[in-house]
Every structure is written in structure tokens, then in C-alpha cells.
C-alpha positions in Angstrom: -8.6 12.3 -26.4 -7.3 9.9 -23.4 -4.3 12.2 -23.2 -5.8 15.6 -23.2 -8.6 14.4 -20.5 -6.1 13.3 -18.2 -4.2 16.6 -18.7 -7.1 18.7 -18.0 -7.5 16.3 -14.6 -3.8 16.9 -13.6 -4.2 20.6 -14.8 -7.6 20.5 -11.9 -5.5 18.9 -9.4 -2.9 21.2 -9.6 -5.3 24.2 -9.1 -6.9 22.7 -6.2 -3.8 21.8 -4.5 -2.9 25.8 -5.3 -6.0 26.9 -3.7 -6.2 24.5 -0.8 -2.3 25.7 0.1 -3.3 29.5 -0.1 -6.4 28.8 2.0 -4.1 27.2 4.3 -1.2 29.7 4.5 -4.1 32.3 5.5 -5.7 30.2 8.4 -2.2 29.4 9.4 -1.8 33.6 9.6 -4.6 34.5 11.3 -4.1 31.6 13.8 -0.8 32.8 14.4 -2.0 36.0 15.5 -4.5 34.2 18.0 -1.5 32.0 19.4 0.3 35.6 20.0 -2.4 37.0 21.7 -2.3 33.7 24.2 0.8 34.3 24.9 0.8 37.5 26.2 -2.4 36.4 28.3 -0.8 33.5 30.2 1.7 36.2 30.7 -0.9 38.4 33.2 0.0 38.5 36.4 -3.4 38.9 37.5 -4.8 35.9 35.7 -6.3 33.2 38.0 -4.6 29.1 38.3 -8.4 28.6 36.1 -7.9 30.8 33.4 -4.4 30.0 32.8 -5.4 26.3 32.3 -7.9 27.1 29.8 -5.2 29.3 28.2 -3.2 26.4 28.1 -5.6 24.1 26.7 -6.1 26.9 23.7 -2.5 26.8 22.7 -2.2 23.6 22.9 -5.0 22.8 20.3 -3.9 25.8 18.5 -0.6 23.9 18.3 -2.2 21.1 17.1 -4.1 23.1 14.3 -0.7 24.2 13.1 0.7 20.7 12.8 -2.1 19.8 10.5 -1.4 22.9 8.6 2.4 21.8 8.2 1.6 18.6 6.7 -1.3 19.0 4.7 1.0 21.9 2.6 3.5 19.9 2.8 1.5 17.3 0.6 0.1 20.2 -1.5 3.5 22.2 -2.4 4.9 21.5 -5.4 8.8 21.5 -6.0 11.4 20.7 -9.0 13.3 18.0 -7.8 17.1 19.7 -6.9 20.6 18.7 -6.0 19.9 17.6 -2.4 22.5 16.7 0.5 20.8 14.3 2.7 23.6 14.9 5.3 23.1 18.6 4.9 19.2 18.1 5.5 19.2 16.2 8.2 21.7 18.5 10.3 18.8 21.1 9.3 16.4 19.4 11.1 18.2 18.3 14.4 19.2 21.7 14.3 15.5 22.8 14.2 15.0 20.6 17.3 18.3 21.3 19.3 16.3 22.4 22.1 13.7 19.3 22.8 17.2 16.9 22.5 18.8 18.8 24.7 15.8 19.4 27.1 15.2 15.2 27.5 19.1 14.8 27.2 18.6 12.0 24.7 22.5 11.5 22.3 22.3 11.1 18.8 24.6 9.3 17.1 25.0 10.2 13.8 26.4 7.0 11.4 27.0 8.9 7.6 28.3 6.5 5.8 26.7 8.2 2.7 27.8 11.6 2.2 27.0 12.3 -1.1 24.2 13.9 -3.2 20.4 12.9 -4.8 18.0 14.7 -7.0 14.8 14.9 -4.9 12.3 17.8 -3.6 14.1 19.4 -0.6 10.9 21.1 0.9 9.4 17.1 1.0 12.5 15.6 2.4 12.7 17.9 5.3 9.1 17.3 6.4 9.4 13.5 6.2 13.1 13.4 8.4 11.2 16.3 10.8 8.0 13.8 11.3 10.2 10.6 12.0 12.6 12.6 14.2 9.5 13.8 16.2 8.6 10.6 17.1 11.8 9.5 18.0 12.2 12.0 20.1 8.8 11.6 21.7 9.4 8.0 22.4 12.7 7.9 23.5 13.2 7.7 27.8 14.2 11.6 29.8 17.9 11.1 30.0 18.8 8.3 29.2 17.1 8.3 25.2 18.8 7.8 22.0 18.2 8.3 18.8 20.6 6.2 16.1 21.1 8.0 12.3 22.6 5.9 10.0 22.6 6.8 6.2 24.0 4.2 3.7 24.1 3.7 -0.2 21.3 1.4 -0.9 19.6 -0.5 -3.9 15.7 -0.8 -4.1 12.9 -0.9 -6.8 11.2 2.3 -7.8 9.3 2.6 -10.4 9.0 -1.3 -10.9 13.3 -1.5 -11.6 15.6 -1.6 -9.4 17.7 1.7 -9.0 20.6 2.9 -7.0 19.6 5.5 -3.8 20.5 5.9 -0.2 18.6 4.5 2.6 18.1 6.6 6.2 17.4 4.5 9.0 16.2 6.3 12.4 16.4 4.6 15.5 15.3 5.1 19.3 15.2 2.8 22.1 11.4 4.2 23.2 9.0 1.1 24.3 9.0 0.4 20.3 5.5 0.0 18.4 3.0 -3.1 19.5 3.0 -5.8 17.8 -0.7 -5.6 17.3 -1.2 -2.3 15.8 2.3 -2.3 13.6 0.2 -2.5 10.1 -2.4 0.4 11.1 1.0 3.1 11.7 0.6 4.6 8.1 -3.1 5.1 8.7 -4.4 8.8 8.1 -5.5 10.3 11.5 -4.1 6.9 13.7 -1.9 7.8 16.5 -0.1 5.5 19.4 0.6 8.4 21.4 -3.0 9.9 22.1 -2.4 13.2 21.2 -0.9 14.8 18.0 -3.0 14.7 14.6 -2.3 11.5 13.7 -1.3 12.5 10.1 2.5 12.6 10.4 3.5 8.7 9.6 0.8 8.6 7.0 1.7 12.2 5.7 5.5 10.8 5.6 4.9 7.5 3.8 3.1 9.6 1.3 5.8 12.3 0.7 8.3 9.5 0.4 6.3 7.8 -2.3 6.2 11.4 -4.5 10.2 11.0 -4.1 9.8 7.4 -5.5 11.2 5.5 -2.7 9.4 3.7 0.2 9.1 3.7 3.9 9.1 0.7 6.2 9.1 -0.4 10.2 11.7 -2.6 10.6 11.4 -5.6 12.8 13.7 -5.8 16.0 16.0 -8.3 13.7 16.2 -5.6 10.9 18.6 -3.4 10.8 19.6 -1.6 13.8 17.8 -3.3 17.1 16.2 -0.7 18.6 12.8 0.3 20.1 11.6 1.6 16.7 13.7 1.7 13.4 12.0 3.5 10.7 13.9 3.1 7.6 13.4 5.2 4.0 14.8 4.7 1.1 15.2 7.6 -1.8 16.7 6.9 -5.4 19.5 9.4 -6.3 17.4 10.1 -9.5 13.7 11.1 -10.0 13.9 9.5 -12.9 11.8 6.2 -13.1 13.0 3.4 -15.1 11.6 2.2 -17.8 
């Protein structure tokens, strides 16, 4: 009876994470025809230094209505864990912002030393490197900012054993995260930058717990000295241990 309960709670979950991800996808659409439509008004040549503020302001809460959007489906979708190539995923995302690294000038150095393969959710993985790399990015000094990749094979308990993985550690050399405030970073809705949503570290540190692996600040004397070093680690199988 304990078994089929929980299965008709799982089976509930899953439908409401369905419906709350279609109801997103459509506000996301119709929103996305609102941002359009600022756009081509802050293009008017007649439009006054005022309105073009307020136009401003628009997309740039618009903006952050779609960066909600992006991490609350991201906690919602669903995959079957895949051959993933972390290297291959990670290129993907400093790819996706080529533009904003090359805008602040800030180098990354990439540091592979683990070029191989895990079974994970590729969709997940994405969002949690694009969320860290964000920040980095956002932290790190105009011109003279850099942002440290270093991939290495790794051991760490999942599941309550110990299993073999890979562990990502990102590093800038922004001001770094206060002392005072370093336990409240995975908070839902807390930000230290005073704008954003606040969900992306908490959204992260979620998505990296569905992979089975963990998420953790390091301390200036872990692993690469830096500003901030955010470090993950991912099994290389979704398999829990007994």
C-alpha cells in the first residue's frame, strides 16, 4: 500500500512539473513577443531621452522574467541520463557567451585534465555550468578579469558511498564572496549582486543534487586561490550505490 501511494505522489509530481513547464513555455512566448515589440520602439527615431528610459527599464525586467523562466524549467524538465562530454559542454556554454568575454576582455584558461565521459542529464548540466559562468563573468574586473576552468577525475560520496566522477572547478579573481554572507549563497531568491533573480546558485546546487553530486564554495586555501572558486562534483554514473 506504502509503495503504490508513493507512486501515485511521484506519478502527481510528475504531472505538475509537466503542467508548470507548459505554462511556462507559453508565458516565455508571449513575453517574447513583448520584448520584440521593445525593441523595435527604442529603435524610433522620434522617441524622447524619457521614453527610451522607460523602454529600457521594460526590457530589462522583461530580461529578468526570462531568467526566472530559464531556471524554473530547468528544475521542471525531465531527462534520461546520456553519454555526456563535460569538455564538450562546457565549450557549449563559453561559446554561448563568447560575446560578454570578449566585450569585458576577461581570458579563460581552460585546465582539462579530464577529458573523458559521464552518464548525467545534458539539458541540467548546461544550466548549472551557464549559472556559475554567469557569475564569474559578472564578477570578474573590465579587462583585466579571468576566469580559471579546471576539470579533474575526482572521488566523492553520492548516494551515502563513495564513487568515482569528475570535479569542475570555476574560478575568477572578482572581489570574491563576504565572509559574512558565504552560508546564505545557496538561498532561493538571495543575491550579492542586487539585481538578477536570485535563483541561479540555489537553482544550480539543486540541479547538481538530481545529478547526485554536490556543489561547494571553496575557501581562498582550497583549490585554486582565487576571488571565488565554485567547485562541483558529478559521478560518472547515475547509479547510486548501495
Amino acid at each position: 500500500m506504502g509503495n503504490q501511494q508513493s507512486n501515485q505522489n511521484m506519478s502527481a509530481l510528475a504531472e505538475l512539473g509537466l503542467a508548470s513547464a507548459g505554462i511556462i513555455h507559453e508565458v516565455k512566448n508571449s513575453l517574447q513577443s513583448v520584448a520584440n515589440a521593445l525593441l523595435l520602439l527604442e529603435n524610433e527615431p522620434g522617441l524622447s531621452p524619457h521614453s527610451r528610459q522607460l523602454v529600457a527599464i521594460a526590457r530589462n525586467e522583461l530580461s529578468r522574467t526570462f531568467d526566472v523562466s530559464a531556471q524554473s524549467l530547468a528544475l521542471v524538465r525531465e531527462e534520461t541520463p546520456v553519454t555526456v562530454s563535460m569538455t564538450k559542454v562546457l565549450e557549449e556554454v563559453l561559446n554561448t557567451y563568447a560575446a560578454k568575454i570578449a566585450h569585458k576582455q576577461i581570458t579563460v584558461e581552460r585546465r582539462y585534465e579530464f577529458n573523458g565521459m559521464i552518464q548525467g542529464n545534458p539539458g541540467a548540466i548546461r544550466q548549472m555550468f551557464s549559472n556559475i559562468v554567469v557569475n564569474a563573468l559578472e564578477s570578474a574586473p573590465r579587462e583585466s578579469g579571468k576566469l580559471l576552468i579546471y576539470t579533474h577525475a575526482s572521488r566523492g560520496k553520492s548516494g551515502g558511498g563513495e564513487v568515482p566522477g569528475v570535479q569542475i572547478e570555476f574560478a575568477d579573481n572578482g572581489p570574491g564572496i563576504p565572509n559574512e554572507i558565504r552560508e546564505r549563497i545557496f538561498e532561493p531568491l538571495f543575491s550579492t549582486k542586487g539585481k538578477g533573480s536570485g535563483l541561479g546558485l540555489w537553482v544550480t546546487h539543486r540541479l547538481v543534487l538530481k545529478q547526485h553530486g554536490w556543489l561547494r564554495l571553496l575557501g581562498s586555501n582550497e583549490g585554486v586561490h582565487s576571488g571565488t572558486c565554485f567547485s562541483i562534483f558529478l559521478p560518472l554514473n547515475q547509479v547510486r550505490p548501495n
